[in-house]
N, C-alpha and C positions, 0 to 999 in steps of 0.2 A: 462460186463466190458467195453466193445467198445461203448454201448449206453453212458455209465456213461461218457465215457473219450469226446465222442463226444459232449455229456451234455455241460461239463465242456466247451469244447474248444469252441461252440457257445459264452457260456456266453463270453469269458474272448473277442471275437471279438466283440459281441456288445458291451462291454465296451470300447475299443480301440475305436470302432464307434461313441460313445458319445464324445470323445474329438479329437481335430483336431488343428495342427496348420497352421498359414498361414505367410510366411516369404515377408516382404515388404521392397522393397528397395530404398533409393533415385530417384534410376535410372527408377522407374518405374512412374514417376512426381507426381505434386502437388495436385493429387488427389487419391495417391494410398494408405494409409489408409484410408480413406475413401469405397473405393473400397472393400477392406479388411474386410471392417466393412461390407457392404453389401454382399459379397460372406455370410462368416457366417452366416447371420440371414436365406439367403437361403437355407445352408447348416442345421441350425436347424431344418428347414420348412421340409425339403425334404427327408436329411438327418438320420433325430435325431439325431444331433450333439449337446449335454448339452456344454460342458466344450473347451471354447475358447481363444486360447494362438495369439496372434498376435506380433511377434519376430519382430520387428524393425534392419534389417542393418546398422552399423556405418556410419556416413555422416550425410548431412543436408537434412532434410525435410525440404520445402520453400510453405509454406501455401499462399493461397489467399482468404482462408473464413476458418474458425474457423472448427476443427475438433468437432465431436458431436458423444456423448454415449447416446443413447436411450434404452426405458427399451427392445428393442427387444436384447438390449445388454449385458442382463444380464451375472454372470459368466463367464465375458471375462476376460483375464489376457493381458495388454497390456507391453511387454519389452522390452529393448533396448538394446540391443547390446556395447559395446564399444565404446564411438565416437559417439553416436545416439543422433543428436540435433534437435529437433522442432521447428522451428523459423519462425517467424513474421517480417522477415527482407528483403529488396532485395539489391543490389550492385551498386553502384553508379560509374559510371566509365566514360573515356573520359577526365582527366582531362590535362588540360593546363596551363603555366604557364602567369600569366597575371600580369606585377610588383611584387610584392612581394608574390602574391596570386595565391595558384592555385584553379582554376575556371572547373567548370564541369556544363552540361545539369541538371537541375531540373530533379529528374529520373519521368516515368510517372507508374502509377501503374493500375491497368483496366482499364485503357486507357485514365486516369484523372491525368494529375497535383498533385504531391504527396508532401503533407505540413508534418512535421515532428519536431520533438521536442530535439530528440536526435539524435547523429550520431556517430559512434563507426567506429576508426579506427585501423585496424591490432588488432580487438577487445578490444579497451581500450576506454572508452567515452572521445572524445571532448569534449571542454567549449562552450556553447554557447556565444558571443560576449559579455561582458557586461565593464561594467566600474569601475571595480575594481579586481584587482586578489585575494587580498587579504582582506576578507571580515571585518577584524579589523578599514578597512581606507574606510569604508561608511559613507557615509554623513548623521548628524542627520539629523533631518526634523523639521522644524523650528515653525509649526502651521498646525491645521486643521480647514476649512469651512464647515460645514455639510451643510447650506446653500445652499452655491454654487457648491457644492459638488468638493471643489480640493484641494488641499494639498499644500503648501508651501514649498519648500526648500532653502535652499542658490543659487543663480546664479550661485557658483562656479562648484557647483553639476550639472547641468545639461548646462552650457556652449558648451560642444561641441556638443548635441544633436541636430544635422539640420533635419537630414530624420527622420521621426517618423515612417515609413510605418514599421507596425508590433513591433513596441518596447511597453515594459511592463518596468512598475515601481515592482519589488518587496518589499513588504513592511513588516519589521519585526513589528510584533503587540502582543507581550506579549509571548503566548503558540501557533502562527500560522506565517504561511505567507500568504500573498495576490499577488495575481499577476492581474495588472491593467492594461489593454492598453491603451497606452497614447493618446488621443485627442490631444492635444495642451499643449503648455507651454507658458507664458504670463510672460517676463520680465519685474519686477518691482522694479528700482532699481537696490540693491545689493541680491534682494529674485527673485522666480519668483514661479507663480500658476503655478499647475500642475492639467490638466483636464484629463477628462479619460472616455472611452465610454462606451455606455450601451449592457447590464443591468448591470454589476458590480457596477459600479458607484455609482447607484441607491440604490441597496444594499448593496453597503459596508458601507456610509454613511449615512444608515436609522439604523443599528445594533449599539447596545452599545458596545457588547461583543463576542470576542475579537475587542480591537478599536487599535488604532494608539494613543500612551502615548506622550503628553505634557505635563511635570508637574514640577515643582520644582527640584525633585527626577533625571531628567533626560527624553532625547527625545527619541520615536522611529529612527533604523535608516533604511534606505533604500540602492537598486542599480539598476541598468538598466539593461536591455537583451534585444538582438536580434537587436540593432539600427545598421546603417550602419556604425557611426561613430564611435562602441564601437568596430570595427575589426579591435585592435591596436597589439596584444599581441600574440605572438606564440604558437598554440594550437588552435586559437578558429576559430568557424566558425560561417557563417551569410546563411542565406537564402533570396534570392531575389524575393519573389512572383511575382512582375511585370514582370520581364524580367526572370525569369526561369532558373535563376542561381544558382548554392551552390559555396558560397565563403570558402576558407579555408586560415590559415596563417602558412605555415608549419613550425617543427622544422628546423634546420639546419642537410639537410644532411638524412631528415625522407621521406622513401619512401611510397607510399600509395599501397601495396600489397591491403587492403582487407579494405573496405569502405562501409558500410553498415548502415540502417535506417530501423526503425521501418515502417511498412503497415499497420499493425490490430491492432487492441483494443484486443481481444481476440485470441487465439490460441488452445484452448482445454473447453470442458463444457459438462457439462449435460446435458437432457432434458427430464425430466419426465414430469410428475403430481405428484399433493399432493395425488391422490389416484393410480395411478400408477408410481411408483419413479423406478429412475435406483437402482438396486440392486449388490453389490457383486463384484465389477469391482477395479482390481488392477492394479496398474500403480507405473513399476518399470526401475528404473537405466535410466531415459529419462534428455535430458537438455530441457529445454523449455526457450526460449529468443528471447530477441527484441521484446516488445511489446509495443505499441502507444497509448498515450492520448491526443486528439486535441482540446476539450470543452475552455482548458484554453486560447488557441489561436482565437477562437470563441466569448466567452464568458465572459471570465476573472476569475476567481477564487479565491472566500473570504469565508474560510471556518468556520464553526463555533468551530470543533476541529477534530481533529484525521483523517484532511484530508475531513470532510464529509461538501460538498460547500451548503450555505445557496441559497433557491430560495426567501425566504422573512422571514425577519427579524426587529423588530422595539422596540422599546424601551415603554415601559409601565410608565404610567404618571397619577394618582397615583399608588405605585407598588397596585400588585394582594395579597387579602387575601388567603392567605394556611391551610386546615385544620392542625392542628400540624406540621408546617414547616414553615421557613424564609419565608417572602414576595419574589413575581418574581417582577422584571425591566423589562422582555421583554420574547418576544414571537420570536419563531424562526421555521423553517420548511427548512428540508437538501434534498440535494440529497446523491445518492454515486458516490465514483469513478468508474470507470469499472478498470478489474481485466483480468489478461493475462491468468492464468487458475479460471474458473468457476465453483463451484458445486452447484446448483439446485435441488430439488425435487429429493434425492438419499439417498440412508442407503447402510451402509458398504462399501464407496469408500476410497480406502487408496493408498494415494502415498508413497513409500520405495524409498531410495535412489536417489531421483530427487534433478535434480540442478534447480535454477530460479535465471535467471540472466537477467540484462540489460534491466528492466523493467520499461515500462513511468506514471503507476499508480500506481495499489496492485500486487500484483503476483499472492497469489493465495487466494482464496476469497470463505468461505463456507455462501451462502447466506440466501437461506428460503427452509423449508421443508428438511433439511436437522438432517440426524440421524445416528449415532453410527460411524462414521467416523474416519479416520488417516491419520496423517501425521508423519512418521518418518525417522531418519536420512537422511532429506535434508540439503541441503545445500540452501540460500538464499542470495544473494551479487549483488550490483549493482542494490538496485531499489529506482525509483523515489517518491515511495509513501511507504505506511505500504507492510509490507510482508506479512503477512497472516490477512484477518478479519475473521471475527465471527459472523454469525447471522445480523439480521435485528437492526437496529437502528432505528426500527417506519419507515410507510409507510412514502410516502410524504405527505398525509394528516394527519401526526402526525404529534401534537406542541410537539417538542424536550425537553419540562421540563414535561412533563404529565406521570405520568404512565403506565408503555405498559402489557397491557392482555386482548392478542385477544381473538377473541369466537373459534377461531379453532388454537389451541396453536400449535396444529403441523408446522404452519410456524415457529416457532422457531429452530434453530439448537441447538440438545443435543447432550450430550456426543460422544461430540469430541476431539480426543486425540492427544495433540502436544507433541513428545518426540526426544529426544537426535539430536537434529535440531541444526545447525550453522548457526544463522544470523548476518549479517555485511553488512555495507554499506548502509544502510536502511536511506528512509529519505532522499535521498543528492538533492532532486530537491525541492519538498511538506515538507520543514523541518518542519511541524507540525504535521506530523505521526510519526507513532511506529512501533517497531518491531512486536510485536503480538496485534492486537487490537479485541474485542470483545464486544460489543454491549449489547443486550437483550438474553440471553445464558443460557442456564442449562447446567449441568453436565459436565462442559468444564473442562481438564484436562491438565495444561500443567508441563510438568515435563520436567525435567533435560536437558533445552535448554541453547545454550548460546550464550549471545547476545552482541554486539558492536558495535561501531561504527555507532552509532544510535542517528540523530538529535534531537530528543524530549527523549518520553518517553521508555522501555525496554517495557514494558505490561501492557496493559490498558484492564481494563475490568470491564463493567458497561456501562449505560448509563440512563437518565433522571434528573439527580443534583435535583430527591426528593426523602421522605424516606418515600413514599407511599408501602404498598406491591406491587407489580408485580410479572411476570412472571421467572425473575430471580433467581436461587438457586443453592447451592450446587457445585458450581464451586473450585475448585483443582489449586493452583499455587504451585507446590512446586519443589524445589531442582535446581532451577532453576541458570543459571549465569549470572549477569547483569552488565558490567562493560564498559566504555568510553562511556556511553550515553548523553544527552543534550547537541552535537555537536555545537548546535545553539539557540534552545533556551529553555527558563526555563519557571516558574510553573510547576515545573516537578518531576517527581522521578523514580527509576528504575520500580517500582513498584506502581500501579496507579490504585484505583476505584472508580467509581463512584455507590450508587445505593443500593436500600435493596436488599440484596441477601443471605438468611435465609443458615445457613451449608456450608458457603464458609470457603476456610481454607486460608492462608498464611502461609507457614511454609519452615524451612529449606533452603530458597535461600541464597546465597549472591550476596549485591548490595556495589560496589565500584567503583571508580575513576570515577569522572564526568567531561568531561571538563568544563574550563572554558571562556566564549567568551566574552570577553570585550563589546559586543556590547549589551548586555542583559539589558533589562531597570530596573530591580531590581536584583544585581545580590548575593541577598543573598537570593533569594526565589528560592530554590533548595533542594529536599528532595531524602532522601535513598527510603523512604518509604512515603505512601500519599493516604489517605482514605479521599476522596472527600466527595462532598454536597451528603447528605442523605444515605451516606455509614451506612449500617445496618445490624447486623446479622452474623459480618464476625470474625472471628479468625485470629491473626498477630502474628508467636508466631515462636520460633527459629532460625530467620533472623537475618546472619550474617551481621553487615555493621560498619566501622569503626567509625562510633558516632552513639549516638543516636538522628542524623537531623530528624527528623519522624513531619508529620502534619496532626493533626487531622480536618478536617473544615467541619464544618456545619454538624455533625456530626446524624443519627440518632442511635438508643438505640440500646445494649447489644452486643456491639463490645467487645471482647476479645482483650488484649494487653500483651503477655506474654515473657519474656527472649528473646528479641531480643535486637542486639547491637555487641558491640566485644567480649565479654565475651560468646559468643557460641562457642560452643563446636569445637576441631580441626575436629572432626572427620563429623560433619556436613558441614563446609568448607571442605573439602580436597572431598565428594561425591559430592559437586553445579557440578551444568555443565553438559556435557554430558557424558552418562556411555562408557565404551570401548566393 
C-alpha cells in the first residue's frame, strides 16, 4: 500500500515538475521577458520542464528590440496580468514653452536621433501638422505630368509652403493613398508644379493603377504633412530633423502628463522554420502598442492596394493576352508593411483577449508558414495601416496579377481563425487598408467580428485580379458585422474579393451605413458587397444589407448569389457581430 501511495505521489511531482511558472515584472527592465524566455528553455534542458506559463505583471514593458518565440519555445503560455502593456514607445519630456509652442529635445533612442511618425499625448494621437483640419476643404489637383513626373495644383493650395524639409504631399487616388515628399514647388501663375523625390516619384508616375483622377467626372484631391508652416492649429505637432526639436501647439489649458512615440517596427514575433515552426504558444490578456513605420518618411509610399507599397510598377502597351481572362495594362511587383506583432513559421499560436492599439502599420500580421492559428476576442483601435493580414501576397518577385502556387505550399497561411474581435479606428493614417485583409489563404475563417470606423474596405480577401486556379480555397467569411466603413475612400465594399477561391462561402454577415466623404472622385462607386476581377468559385448567400448595391467585375465562373439584401431574416441580423 505504501509502495502504491508512494507510486502515485512520485508521478503526481513529476508532473508538477513538467510545468513551471515564471512571474516577470516591469521593474525587472527591458529585457526581462526575454530573460524569462531564456531561464525556461534552460529549465526544459535540465529541468524537464514540458508546460510553460510566463505571468506578466501589470505596468509597462518598454522594449528596445522585439520580443522573439522560438520553437525552443514551444507550449509556453504567455499572460498578463491587469494593466500588462507591451509597448514600442519611449517618453518625450523637457518640454518648454517657446511662443505659442511647446518645444522639447528630439528624444534619442540607442543612442541615435529618434524620427517618428506618430505621437500620443496623455495617450490620445496627435495631428501631424498638415494644412487642412478638415479633410472636405482639400484642394483638388488641377493636372498630372507623368513626364516630368509632378503634379499641379492651385497656388492657393500650397502658398504657405516655405520649409519643405520633410513635408509629404498626400494624394487621394481612387481606392489608396500616396505619400510623396516634396522636392520642390515651382510657381506658375495662378498653378504651381509640385516635384517630389525618389524613388516614389519614379514609381508613382510609371503605374497606371491606382493613378491620380483628372477627368471630366471630377479631380483627385490632396493635403500636406509634417511642413513647418502647416503648425497652425491646436493639437498638432511638427518634427524638426535639423535642429532636434519636437514642436507641439497645445490646447488651451492641456497639460502634457504623458507624451510618448513610437521606437520599433515590431514588438513581439516568431521565429521558426518551415521545417521547424514555433508550436502551441498562447498569448493572453496582453496590450501591445506603439509601434513605428519609418519606409514612408524614407521612401515615400504608393501603394498598389490594401496598404501593400509598389517597388516597380508600369503600364503595359499593347495590353497582355490572358488565357480565358480580360487583357492586363500593367505589370506590378509589392512590398509589405511591417506589422507590430509578427507570426512566422508557427501552427497553433493563438492570441485571446489582446488589445493592439496605436499602431504605425499593421498590427498583427500572420505572414508565411503559418498554420491552424487564432485570434480571438481582441480588441484592435487606433491603427495606422490594416489590423490583421493574412498570408503572403507573392514574394517580391511575384508579378501581383499572376497566379500564386508555390512548389512548397506550406508558405501559405491556413486555417486561421478570426472570431468575436472589435475593430475600429483602422486605416486613419494608410486610408487605403482594411480592417481584416488576406492575401493568397486557405481555410481562413473569420466569423462573428465587428468592424468600423474603417477608411477603406471592412474584409478583403484574395489576391491576383485573375481567375487562374491558384492556391486559394475554402475561406469562411461569416456572421460577420460591417458598418461605418469607407471613411475616406471608395471602390469599396464591406465586403471584398479578389481571386478563384474554389468553396469560399459568404454568408450571414450584415454590411451597413457607409460614410460618405465628399471628396471621393466617383462618389457613387460604393458597394455592400463586391467580388472582384476573377472572383471564382465563391458562395454570397444570406447577407443582410440595406439594398441590394452588390458589384459583380470581371467576374470568373460558378459564383453562387443567393438571398442576400434586406429581406434577410431578423434572426440572422440580430446573431452579425460578436457573440457574448
Amino acid at each position: 500500500m505504501y509502495k502504491y501511495l508512494s507510486f502515485i505521489l512520485c508521478l503526481t511531482l513529476g508532473v508538477i515538475a513538467r510545468a513551471k511558472d515564471y512571474h516577470v515584472s516591469p521593474a525587472d527592465g527591458e529585457f526581462a521577458i526575454e530573460k524569462a524566455l531564456q531561464q525556461s528553455r534552460l529549465d526544459r534542458i535540465h529541468e524537464g520542464v514540458k508546460d510553460v506559463r510566463i505571468i506578466l505583471e501589470g505596468g509597462t514593458f518598454r522594449l528596445c528590440q522585439p520580443i522573439i518565440i522560438r520553437p525552443e519555445d514551444n507550449g509556453t503560455q504567455i499572460i498578463g496580468q491587469e494593466g500588462t502593456v507591451v509597448s514600442g514607445g519611449i517618453k518625450i519630456e523637457g518640454w518648454k514653452r517657446k511662443g505659442k509652442y511647446l518645444v522639447a529635445p528630439q528624444p534619442l533612442f540607442n543612442g541615435k536621433p529618434l524620427e517618428f511618425r506618430q505621437l500620443y499625448i496623455n495617450g490620445k494621437k496627435a495631428i501631424r501638422a498638415r494644412d487642412v483640419q478638415d479633410f472636405e476643404k482639400m484642394h483638388r489637383i488641377l493636372s498630372v505630368d507623368k513626364q516630368k513626373e509632378c503634379i499641379y495644383v492651385p497656388k492657393v493650395a500650397v502658398r504657405g509652403l516655405k520649409n519643405l524639409q520633410d513635408a509629404e504631399m498626400v494624394l487621394h487616388e481612387m481606392w489608396c493613398v500616396a505619400n510623396l515628399r516634396i522636392r520642390s514647388i515651382d510657381i506658375q501663375g495662378d498653378s504651381a508644379a509640385v516635384f517630389f523625390h525618389q524613388p516614389e516619384s519614379h514609381v508613382h508616375f510609371m503605374h497606371p493603377w491606382p493613378s491620380p483622377m483628372v477627368t471630366t467626372d471630377g479631380h483627385n484631391s490632396a493635403f500636406y504633412l509634417m511642413a513647418q508652416d502647416c503648425l497652425d492649429t491646436h493639437g498638432e505637432w511638427w518634427l524638426d530633423t535639423r535642429n532636434h526639436l519636437v514642436y507641439y501647439y497645445p490646447h488651451e489649458g492641456e497639460t502634457m502628463n504623458s507624451v510618448e512615440v513610437p521606437a520599433i517596427e515590431t514588438l513581439f514575433k516568431t521565429e521558426g522554420t518551415p521545417d521547424r515552426r514555433v508550436s502551441n504558444v498562447s498569448i493572453e490578456s496582453i496590450t501591445f502598442e506603439e509601434s513605428t513605420w519609418m519606409r514612408p518618411s524614407y521612401q515615400g509610399h504608393a501603394p498598389l492596394q490594401a496598404g501593400m507599397y509598389m517597388i516597380e510598377a508600369y503600364k503595359v502597351k499593347p495590353k497582355i493576352e490572358r488565357v480565358d481572362d480580360h487583357k492586363l495594362d500593367n505589370q506590378g511587383w509589392v512590398g509589405r508593411p511591417s506589422a507590430a506583432v509578427l507570426v512566422n513559421c508557427a501552427d497553433g499560436i493563438r492570441f485571446q483577449q489582446c488589445t493592439f492599439r496605436h499602431m504605425g502599420a499593421t498590427a498583427l500580421d500572420f505572414h508565411l508558414y503559418t498554420k491552424s492559428c487564432e485570434v480571438k476576442n481582441c480588441l484592435f483601435t487606433d491603427i495606422s495601416g490594416n489590423a490583421i493580414l493574412a498570408s503572403t501576397f507573392g514574394e517580391e518577385g511575384h508579378e501581383a496579377h499572376l497566379p500564386y502556387s508555390p512548389a512548397d505550399e506550406r508558405v501559405i497561411t491556413k486555417d486561421l481563425t478570426i472570431s468575436d474581435c472589435l475593430i475600429r479606428d483602422v486605416a486613419n493614417e494608410d486610408w487605403g487598408c482594411v480592417g481584416i485583409c488576406a492575401g493568397f489563404v486557405q481555410g481562413l475563417q473569420v466569423l462573428h467580428n465587428e468592424i468600423y470606423d474603417v477608411s477603406y474596405t471592412g474584409i478583403s480577401v484574395g489576391w491576383g485580379w485573375n481567375r487562374q486556379p491558384c492556391v486559394m480555397s475554402n475561406n469562411q467569411i461569416v456572421g460577420n458585422l460591417i458598418h461605418h466603413y469607407a471613411r475616406h475612400m471608395y471602390d469599396t465594399a464591406g465586403i471584398y474579393t479578389l481571386g478563384n477561391q474554389p468553396w469560399t462561402v459568404i454568408k450571414e454577415n450584415v454590411v451597413r451605413d457607409i460614410y460618405t466623404p465628399g471628396y471621393a472622385h466617383d462618389p457613387e462607386h460604393w458597394f455592400y458587397l463586391y467580388t472582384d476581377e476573377g472572383s471564382a468559385h465563391i458562395t454570397v448567400q444570406d447577407n443582410w444589407t440595406p439594398s441590394e448595391k452588390y458589384l459583380q467585375n470581371a467576374n470568373g465562373p460558378d459564383n453562387t448569389w443567393q438571398n442576400n439584401g434586406p429581406r434577410v431574416s431578423e434572426e440572422i441580423v440580430k446573431n452579425a457581430g460578436r457573440r457574448k
